[in-house]
N, C-alpha and C positions, 0 to 999 in steps of 0.2 A: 659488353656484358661484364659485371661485376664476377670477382674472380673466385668468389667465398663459392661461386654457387656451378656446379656441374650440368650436364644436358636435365637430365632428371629430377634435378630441385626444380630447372623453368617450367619441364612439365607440369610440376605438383603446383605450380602457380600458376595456371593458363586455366580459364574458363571457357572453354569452347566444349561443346557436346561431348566429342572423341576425347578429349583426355578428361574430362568427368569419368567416363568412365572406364577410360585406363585405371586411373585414379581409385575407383570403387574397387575393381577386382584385384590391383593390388593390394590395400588396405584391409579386404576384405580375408586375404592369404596371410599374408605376413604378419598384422597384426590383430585380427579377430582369431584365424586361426583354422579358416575353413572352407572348402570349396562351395562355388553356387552350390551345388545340389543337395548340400547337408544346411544351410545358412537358411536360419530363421529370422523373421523379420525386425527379431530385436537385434540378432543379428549386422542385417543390412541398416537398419537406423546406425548404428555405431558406426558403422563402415561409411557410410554418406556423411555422420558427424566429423569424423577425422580427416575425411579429405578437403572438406571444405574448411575445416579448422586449416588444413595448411594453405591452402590460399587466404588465411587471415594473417597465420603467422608473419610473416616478412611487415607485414603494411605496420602489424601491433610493435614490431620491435625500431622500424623506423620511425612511429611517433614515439614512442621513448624517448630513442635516440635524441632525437628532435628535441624533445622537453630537455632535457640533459644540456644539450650542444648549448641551445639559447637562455638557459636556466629559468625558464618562464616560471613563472606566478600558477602555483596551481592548486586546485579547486579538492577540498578531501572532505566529502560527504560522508557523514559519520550517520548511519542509519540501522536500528535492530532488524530490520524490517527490507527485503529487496523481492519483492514480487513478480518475476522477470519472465515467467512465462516459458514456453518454449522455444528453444534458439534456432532449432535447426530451417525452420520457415521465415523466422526474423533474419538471421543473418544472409540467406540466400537471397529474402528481399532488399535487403540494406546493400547487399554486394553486385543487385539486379539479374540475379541469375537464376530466379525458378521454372522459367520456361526451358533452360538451359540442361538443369537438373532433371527434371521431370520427363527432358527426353533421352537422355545418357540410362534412366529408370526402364523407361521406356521399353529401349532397346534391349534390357537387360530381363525383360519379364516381368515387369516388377511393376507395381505401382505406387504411386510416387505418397500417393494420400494414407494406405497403408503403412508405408516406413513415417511417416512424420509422424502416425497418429502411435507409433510404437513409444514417441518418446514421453517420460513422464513430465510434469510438472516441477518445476525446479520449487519446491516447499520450503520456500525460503519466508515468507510473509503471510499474512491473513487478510486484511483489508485494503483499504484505502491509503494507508501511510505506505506501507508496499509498493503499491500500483503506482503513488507518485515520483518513488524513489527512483522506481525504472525507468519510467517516462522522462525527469530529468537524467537519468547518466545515459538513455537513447540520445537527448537533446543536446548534450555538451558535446559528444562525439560528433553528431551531425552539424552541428556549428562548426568544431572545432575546435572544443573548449579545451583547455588539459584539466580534465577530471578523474578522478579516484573515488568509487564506494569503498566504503569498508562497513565490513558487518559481522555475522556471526554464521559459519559454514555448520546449518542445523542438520543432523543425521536425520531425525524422525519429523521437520517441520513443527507444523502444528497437530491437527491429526487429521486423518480420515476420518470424514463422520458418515457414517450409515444411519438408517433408519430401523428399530427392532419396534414393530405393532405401534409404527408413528413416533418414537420415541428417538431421540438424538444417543446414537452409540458413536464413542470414537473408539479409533484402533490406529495403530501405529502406520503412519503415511512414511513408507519404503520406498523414498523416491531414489535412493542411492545404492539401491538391492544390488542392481547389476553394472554398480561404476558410474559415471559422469564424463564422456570423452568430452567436454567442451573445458573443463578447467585441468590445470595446471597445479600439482603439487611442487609444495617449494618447502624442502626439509630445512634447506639452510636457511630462510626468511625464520629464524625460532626466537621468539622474546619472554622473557620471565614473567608473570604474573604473580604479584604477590597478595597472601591475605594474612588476616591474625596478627599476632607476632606484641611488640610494644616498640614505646618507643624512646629512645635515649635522647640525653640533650649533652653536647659539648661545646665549646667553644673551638672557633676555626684559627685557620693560621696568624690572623691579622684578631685574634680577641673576640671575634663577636659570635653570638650565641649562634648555633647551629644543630640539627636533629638529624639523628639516623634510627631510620626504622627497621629493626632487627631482631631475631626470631620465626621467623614468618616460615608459612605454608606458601609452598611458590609449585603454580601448573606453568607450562610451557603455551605459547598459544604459536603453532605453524600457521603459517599462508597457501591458501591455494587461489590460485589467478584464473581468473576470467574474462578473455576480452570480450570491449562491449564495441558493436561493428556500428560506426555511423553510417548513416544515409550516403550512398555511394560508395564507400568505402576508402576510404582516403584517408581519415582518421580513425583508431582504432584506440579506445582509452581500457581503463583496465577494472573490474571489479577485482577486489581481495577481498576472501572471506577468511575467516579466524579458526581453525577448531584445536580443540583442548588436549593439551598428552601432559599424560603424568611425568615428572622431573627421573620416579624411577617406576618401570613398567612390572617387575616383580620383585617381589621380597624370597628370596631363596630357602631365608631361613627358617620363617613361617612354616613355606611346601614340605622342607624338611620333617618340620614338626608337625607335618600333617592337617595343617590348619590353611587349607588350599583355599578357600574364597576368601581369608582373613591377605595370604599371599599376594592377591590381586588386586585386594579393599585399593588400596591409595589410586591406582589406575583406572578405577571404575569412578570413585567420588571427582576423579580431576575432567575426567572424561565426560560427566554428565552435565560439565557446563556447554558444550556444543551438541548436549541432546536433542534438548526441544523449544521448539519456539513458547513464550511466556509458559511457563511450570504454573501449575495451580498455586498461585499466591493465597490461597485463604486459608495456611497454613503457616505457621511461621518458618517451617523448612522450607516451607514453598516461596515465602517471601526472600529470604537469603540466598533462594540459588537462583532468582530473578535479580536481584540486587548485585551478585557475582557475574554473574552474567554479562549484567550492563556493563560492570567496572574490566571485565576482562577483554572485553571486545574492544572499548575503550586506550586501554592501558596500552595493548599492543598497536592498535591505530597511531596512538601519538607515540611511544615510539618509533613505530616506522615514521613517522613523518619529519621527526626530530632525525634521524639519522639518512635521510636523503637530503636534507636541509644541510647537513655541517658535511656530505660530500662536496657542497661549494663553498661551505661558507666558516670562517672562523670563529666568527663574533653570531650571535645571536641577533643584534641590533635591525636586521632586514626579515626578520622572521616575519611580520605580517606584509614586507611588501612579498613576499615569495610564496608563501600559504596562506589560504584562504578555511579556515575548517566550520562546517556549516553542520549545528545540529539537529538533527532530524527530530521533532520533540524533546523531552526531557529525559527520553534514556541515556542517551551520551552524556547528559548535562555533568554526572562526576570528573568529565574531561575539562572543567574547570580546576578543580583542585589538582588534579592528575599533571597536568601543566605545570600547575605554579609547583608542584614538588620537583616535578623532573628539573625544571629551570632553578631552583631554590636549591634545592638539596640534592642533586645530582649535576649540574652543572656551574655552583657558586655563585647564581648573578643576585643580588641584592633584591627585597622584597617589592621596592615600590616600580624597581625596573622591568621584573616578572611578571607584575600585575599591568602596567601599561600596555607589554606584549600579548599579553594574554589576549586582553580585551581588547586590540585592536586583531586581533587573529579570529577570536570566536565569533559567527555570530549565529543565533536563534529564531527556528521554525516554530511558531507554535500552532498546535491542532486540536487543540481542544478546552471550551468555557467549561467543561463536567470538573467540579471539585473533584472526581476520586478519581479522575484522568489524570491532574497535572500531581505528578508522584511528589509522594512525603514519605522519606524514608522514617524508622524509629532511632532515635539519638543513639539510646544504647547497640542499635544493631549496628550502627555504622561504625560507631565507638569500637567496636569487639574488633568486625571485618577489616578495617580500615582507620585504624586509630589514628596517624600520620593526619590524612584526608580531613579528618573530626577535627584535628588541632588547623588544620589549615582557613576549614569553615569558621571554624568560631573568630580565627584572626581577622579576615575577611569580613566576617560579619560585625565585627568589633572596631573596625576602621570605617566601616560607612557606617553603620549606626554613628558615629560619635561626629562624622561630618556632618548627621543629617539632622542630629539634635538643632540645634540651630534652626536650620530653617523648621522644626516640628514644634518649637517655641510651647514645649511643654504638653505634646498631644502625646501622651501615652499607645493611648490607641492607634495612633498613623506610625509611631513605631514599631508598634507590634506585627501592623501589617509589613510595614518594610522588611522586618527580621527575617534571614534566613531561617530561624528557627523558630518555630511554633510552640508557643509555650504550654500550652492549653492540652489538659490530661496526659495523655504521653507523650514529650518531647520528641517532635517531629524536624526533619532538615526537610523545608521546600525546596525540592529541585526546580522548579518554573523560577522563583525568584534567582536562584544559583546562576540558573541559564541568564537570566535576565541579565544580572549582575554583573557577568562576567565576558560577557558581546557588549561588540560598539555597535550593531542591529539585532533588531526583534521585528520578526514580523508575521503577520496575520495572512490566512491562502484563501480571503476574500474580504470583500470591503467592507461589509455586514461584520466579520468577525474583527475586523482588527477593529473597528468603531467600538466594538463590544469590550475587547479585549483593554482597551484604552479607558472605559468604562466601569467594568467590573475585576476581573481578577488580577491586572495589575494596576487598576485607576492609580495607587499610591503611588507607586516605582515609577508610571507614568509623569506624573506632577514629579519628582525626583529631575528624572530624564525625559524632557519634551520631545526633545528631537531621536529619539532611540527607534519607538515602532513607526515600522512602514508597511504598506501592506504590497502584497505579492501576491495573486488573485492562481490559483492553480491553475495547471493547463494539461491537458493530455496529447502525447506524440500520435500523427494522425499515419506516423509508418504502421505503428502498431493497430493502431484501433480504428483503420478506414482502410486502408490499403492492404495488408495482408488479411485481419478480421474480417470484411468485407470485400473480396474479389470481383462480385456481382456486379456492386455500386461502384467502386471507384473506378474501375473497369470503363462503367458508361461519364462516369464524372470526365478522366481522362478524355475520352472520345471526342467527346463535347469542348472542352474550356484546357488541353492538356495534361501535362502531368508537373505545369510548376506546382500547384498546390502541395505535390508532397512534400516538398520541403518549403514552402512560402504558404500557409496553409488562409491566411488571407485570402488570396486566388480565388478563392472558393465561393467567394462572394459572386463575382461571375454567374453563378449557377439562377442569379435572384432572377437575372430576365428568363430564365426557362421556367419558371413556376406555374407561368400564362399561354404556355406551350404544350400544347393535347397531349404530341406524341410522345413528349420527354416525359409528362407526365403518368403514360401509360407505361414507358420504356423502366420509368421508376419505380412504378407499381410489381412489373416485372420482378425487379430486382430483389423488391419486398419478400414478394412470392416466392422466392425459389430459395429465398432465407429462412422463410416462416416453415417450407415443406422440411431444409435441414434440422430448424430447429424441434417441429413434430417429431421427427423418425428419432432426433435425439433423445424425447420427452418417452417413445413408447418404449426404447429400449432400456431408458432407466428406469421407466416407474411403469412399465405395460400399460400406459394409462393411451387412448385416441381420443388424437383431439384436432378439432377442427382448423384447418389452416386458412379459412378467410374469416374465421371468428376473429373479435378484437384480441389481440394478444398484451394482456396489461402485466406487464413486467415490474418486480419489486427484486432485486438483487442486488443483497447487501449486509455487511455485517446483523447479525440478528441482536437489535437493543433495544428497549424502551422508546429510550427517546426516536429512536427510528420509527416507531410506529407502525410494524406490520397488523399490531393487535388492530389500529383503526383499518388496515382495508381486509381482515377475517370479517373485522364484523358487518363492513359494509359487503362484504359477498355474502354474510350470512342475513342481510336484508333483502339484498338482490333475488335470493334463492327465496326467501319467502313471499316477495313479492310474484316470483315466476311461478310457482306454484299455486296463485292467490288468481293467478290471469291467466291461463293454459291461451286463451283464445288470441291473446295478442301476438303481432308479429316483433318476437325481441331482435336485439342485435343479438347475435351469440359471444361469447366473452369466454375465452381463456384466463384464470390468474397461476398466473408463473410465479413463484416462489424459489429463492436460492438464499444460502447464507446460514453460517454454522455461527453455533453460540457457546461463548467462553467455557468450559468443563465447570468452572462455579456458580456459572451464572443459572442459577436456578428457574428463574421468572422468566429466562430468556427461552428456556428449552422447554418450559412448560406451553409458552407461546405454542412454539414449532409442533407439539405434539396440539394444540387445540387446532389449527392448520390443516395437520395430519388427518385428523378426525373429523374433521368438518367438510374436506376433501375426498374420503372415505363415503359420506355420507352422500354428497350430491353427485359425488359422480358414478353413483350408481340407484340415484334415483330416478327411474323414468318420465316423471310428473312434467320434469324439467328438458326433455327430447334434447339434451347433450347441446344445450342453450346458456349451459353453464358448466365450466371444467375448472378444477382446483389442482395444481399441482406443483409440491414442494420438491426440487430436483436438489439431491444430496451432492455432498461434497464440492461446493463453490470453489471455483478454483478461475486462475485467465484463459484457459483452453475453455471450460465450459463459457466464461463469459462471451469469448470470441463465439459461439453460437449464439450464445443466449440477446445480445445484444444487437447486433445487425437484424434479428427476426422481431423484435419489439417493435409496436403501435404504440402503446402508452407506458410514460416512464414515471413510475412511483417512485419519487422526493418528497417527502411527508412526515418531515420530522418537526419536533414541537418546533417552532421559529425561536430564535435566537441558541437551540442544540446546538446546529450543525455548524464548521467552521468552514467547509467549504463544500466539500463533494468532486468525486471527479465521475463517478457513475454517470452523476445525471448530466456532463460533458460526451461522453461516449455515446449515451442514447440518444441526444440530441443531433449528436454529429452524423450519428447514422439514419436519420430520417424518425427517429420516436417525437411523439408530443409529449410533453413533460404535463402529468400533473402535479403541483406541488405549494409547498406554504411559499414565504417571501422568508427563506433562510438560505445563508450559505449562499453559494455561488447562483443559485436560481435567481436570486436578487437581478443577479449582472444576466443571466442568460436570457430574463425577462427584457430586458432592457436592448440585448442584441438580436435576439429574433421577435420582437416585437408582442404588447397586449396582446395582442388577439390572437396571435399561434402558442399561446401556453394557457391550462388550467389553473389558473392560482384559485385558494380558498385560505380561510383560517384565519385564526388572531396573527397579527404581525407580531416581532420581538419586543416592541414598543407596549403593544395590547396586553401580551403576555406577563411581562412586569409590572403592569400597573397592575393588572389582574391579580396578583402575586402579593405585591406593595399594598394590596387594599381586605385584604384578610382571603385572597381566592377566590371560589365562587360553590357552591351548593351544589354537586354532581346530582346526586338522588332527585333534585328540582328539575334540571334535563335531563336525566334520563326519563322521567316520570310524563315531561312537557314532550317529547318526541316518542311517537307508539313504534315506529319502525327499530327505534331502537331498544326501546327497553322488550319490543318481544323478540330480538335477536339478544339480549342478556337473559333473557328470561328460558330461552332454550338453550343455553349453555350451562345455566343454572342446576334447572330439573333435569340435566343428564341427556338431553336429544343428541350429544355426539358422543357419551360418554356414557350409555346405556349401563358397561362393568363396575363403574364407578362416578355415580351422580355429585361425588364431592370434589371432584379430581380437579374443577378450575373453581373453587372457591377462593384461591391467593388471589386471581383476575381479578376477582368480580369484587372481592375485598379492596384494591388496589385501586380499583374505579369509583366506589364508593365510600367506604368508613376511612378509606388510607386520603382521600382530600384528591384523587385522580393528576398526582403530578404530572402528566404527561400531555396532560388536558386532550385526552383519544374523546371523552365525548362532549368536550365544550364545542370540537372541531368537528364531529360527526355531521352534523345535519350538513354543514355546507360543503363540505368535502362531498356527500350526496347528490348534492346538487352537483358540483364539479364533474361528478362522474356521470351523472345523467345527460353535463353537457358534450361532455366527449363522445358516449354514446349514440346520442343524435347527430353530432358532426359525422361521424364515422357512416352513419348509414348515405353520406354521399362521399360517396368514394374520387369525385374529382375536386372537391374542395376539402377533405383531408388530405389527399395525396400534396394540393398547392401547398397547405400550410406544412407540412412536411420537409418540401423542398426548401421552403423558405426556413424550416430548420437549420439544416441541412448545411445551407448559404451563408446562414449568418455567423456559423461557429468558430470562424477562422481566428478569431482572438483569441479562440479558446485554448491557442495550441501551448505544450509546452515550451517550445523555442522562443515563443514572447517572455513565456515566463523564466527562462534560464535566463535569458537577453537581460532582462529587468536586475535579477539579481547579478549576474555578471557587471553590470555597469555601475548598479545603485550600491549594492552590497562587499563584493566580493574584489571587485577592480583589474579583472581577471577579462583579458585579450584574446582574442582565438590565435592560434598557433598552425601555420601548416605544415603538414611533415614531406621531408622532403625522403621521396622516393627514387633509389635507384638502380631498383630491380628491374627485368623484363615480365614480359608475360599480365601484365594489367594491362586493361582496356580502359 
């Protein structure tokens, strides 16, 4: 036995029932502060988080250790965005201990589902960019990767959205009210953040020109640590997030003067960059403390990275064989200039050496073809903020421009597009091109998008650098979103075929010959069932709404946008409804549509959507015409806990974004993996999932990305001609018009119906309507046999194994990154 460690530390490392919960009611005395019998169940969550944190701790500091000892090559994901969900159920599974837990609970009076459901949401993220960021730092730990997030530790996330008379209210999301025992404050991890200021030119000791930038408004940005538990538990890697302090906390002199919140001004402004996740940008204040934001989460990332680097190393010269920095879209992307300063002007290495490093250290995620996605900061603001960073861009951008003349043999135009900077009305810095520019990879998170991407928004930069984009096709961790999300299923999966699949998620393929099998069939159904009853009882207690649990449950949960197209399945529920009410006599399937997904605080069109939803949902589910043959309901506050219901009790998975939107999806990864049938265009990952579970187990409908452009390319196409040529559809516009959900207010979705008509209907909701109709009609009738939707199901189910993220970490680790799995060497007692 190692000597650091007394009887009592092996305890607090031992997994076996009895010292669980020894472990609890210590934890629960000493540092909560309370006996059982006063100890509430936020309480006991805390108590259960900390003790199981220390059976992490030992494992988290011997892969350190480890990385340290062998100075391995390792991986620092630079992401705004970590969606991570709840830990306390994650790490018990990752460490294979919730049967273990559950009875230490047990014994103790307790239930085990209660303390879990105590803990909140870690409101770290919003969508899809989120959910993948977790899914790979699950992946590299359960590999073994040596991997690092880094991000931005948000007090109030994004928000809480409720609903007021249908309406999108947010309110401040308090996930940090009462503490976070799973992360680790680090006062001494402290780095400077600089903004403002100017910037001086001298010359250095050997003559040659040189700049320091001085004057500056400088926050502090601390570290607090989070390990992330891989599968088994063997490796344990680490998130660090960032939050803001002011350089000084009070002005004394102020208070003196009586001018008390002027006292705290500087404390409050340094501190409101770790407020909230994306600040309403449609504001020019709003725009600079999104833009601060990015560069400070940034800033302090590569410093930290730059100063565990010259712990081994003297010379900079091995910087890319030793770090790998990977960024997560274009918010990091300032960590290009950020680089070549600290390397330029804080460490003296010459321009062109700086730049080579750079770019063979960075490389680039991209996730999104939407112009107002891939960020364009304004010259002048960056100019203000970040004057240095401004002189670095133009350098940068004035050395390849001048290589790329030549081959651009007099195209104005191809340079323009190449430019870092956008000339055109206010001088804009393209951060995508930055990103681009400055990685020796780019790549696309499905084959659809990177084809596109190669295409359209970087076609020029592309022809530049042929060999730069790759694509990297997303994937999701099947611990998270099969295994603990699903207990039911993977439960019988196990039973059946074992339990390699959770970490070889291949395996799963196995499951193909049971599809033609009665009982597995039934046993699967089951499993449906007892998902669909959890996810009801969740539906009545958010929204009081009952609703049938053998009806079809069509699931659409997902950022709420345009181009996502929830407005196409309102209006298709609002033809279903007309149609059911048109036929009392007939025998329908019954259909639930499940709604989730909050919409940006400016996105106005977005939250008008959610309120026509709202009220459309108001109206049929409580009109009897329709015998609860038809249920609408938008369940607030999207979040991974809610999805982990929402998701395992899905029948049909809505993916129905215009084709050529979407970059990839991992939703419609999750619903598939859990037995959902996906209806959806040929965009984005559906491409490939059509391809691995086969035609015939998926809905597709719609223009392709190919149909869409040409459509686009050839002047559009006349909305008012089809809406006018489909009567199904123009009388579901036509009651949303004259006020049939909006009785208070007949004008209320006039921006819609303008938007589908005189606005040219970019989103093409009703070029796609009629056959999506049909799509849905097919689904409907497969469902009314219930042994050959349950087949195609399974053979969902079966074929997702590619879809995991450990192919996708593997890919960038080998193709990208060059980045080794490392095992840590343990030598502690008390693991099993």
């Amino acid at each position: 036995m190692d000597a650091r460690y007394k009887s009592r530390d092996i305890e607090r490392r031992s997994l076996d029932v009895d010292s669980l919960k020894r472990s609890f009611l210590e934890w629960l005395v000493y540092s909560v502060g309370k006996d059982a019998r006063a100890a509430t169940r936020r309480d006991w969550f805390h108590t259960c988080a900390l003790a199981v944190r220390d059976r992490v701790v030992d494992r988290w500091m011997d892969t350190t250790r480890t990385y340290y000892h062998e100075d391995a090559k390792r991986v620092y994901y630079l992401s705004l965005e970590f969606l991570i969900g709840r830990l306390l159920t994650n790490s018990l599974s990752n460490l294979g201990i919730i049967d273990e837990c559950r009875q230490a609970l047990d014994r103790l009076g307790l239930s085990m589902d209660d303390v879990v459901d105590s803990e909140p949401d870690a409101a770290l993220g919003n969508g899809g960019l989120g959910r993948l960021a977790a899914c790979f730092l699950d992946s590299m730990a359960s590999q073994g990767l040596p991997g690092y997030g880094y991000g931005i530790r948000y007090e109030f996330g994004l928000f809480e959205q409720r609903f007021e008379n249908g309406w999108q209210i947010e309110h401040p999301e308090q996930w940090l009210q009462f503490g976070n025992p799973w992360e680790f404050a680090r006062p001494e991890v402290l780095y400077p953040v600089q903004f403002y200021g100017r910037v001086e030119e001298f010359r250095d000791s050997v003559g040659e020109r040189a700049y320091r930038w001085v004057d500056t408004e400088r926050v502090l940005a601390m570290a607090y640590d989070t390990p992330v538990v891989g599968y088994g538990g063997d490796t344990i890697n680490t998130l660090r997030l960032w939050s803001a302090r002011a350089t000084s906390d009070f002005n004394f002199g102020h208070f003196n003067e009586g001018a008390y919140m002027k006292a705290v001004e500087q404390k409050i402004l340094s501190e409101n960059l770790s407020r909230v996740l994306y600040p309403n940008d449609a504001t020019e204040i709003g725009k600079e403390l999104r833009f601060k934001q990015e560069y400070f989460f940034t800033s302090a990332s590569l410093q930290d990275i730059l100063r565990r680097y010259l712990q081994h190393h003297t010379t900079f010269d091995n910087l890319p064989s030793k770090a790998a920095i990977q960024l997560n879209d274009t918010h990091p992307a300032i960590g290009i200039a950020e680089l070549m300063r600290l390397l330029v002007d804080h460490h003296g290495l010459r321009w062109d050496k700086a730049w080579e490093l750079t770019q063979a250290t960075f490389a680039y995620t991209n996730h999104t073809l939407l112009p107002e996605a891939l960020e364009a900061w304004p010259v002048r603001m960056v100019e203000r903020i970040l004057p240095r960073h401004m002189q670095i861009i133009y350098e940068i951008n004035a050395k390849f421009l001048n290589r790329s003349k030549a081959r651009a043999a007099g195209d104005n135009t191809r340079l323009s597009h190449l430019s870092l900077i956008d000339e055109r009305g206010d001088r804009r810095v393209r951060m995508g091109n930055l990103a681009f520019l400055g990685s020796h990879k780019i790549n696309g998170v499905s084959a659809l998008h990177t084809e596109l991407m190669k295409e359209t928004v970087f076609a020029d930069l592309h022809a530049e650098f042929p060999d730069r984009i790759n694509n990297k096709t997303n994937g999701i961790t099947p611990r998270r979103w099969l295994k603990q999300a699903n207990p039911a299923l993977s439960e019988l999966i196990s039973t059946r075929i074992g339990e390699g699949w959770i970490s070889d998620l291949q395996q799963i393929s196995a499951l193909k010959e049971k599809a033609d099998d009665v009982v597995f069939r039934e046993e699967f159904r089951r499993a449906k069932r007892k998902n669909k009853k959890r996810l009801a009882a969740y539906i009545a207690r958010q929204t009081g709404e009952e609703v049938q649990v053998d009806s079809l449950f069509d699931v659409q949960v997902k950022r709420m946008h345009e181009y996502k197209r929830q407005l196409l399945n309102v209006l298709h529920t609002v033809a279903l409804y007309n149609e059911m009410r048109d036929n009392p006599t007939v025998s329908w399937v019954p259909v639930t549509k499940i709604f989730a997904g909050k919409a940006a605080p400016s996105y106005h069109m977005a939250k008008l959507i959610i309120k026509l939803i709202n009220d459309v949902a108001k109206v049929v589910n409580h009109d009897p015409s329709v015998h609860d043959n038809l249920k609408v309901v938008y369940l607030p506050n999207y979040n991974v806990t809610a999805a982990e219901i929402i998701i395992p009790a899905a029948d049909l998975s809505e993916q129905i974004s215009t084709a050529g939107m979407e970059a990839s999806g991992t939703g419609n990864m999750k619903l598939a993996l859990n037995g959902a049938l996906t209806i959806g265009t040929l965009d984005g990952a559906n491409v490939e999932i059509r391809e691995h579970v086969g035609a015939d187990n998926i809905f597709i409908f719609g223009l392709t990305a190919e149909e869409v452009n040409d459509l686009r390319a050839n002047g559009g196409f006349n909305p008012r001609e089809v809406i006018a040529s489909n009567p199904a559809l123009k009388r579901a516009l036509d009651m949303i018009s004259t006020g049939a959900f909006s009785p208070d207010d007949r004008n209320r979705y006039h921006p819609i119906l303008q938007a589908l008509t005189d606005g040219g209907d970019h989103f093409l909701v009703t070029a796609d309507f009629a056959d999506y109709c049909r799509a849905q009609d097919a689904a409907m009738q497969l469902y009314r046999d219930p042994e050959e939707w349950t087949r195609r199901a399974i053979l969902n189910t079966a074929n997702m194994g590619w879809f995991s993220s450990d192919r996708t970490v593997n890919e960038y680790a080998t193709e990208i990154w060059d980045v080794h799995p490392v095992k840590p060497t343990h030598d502690g007692e008390g693991f099993r």
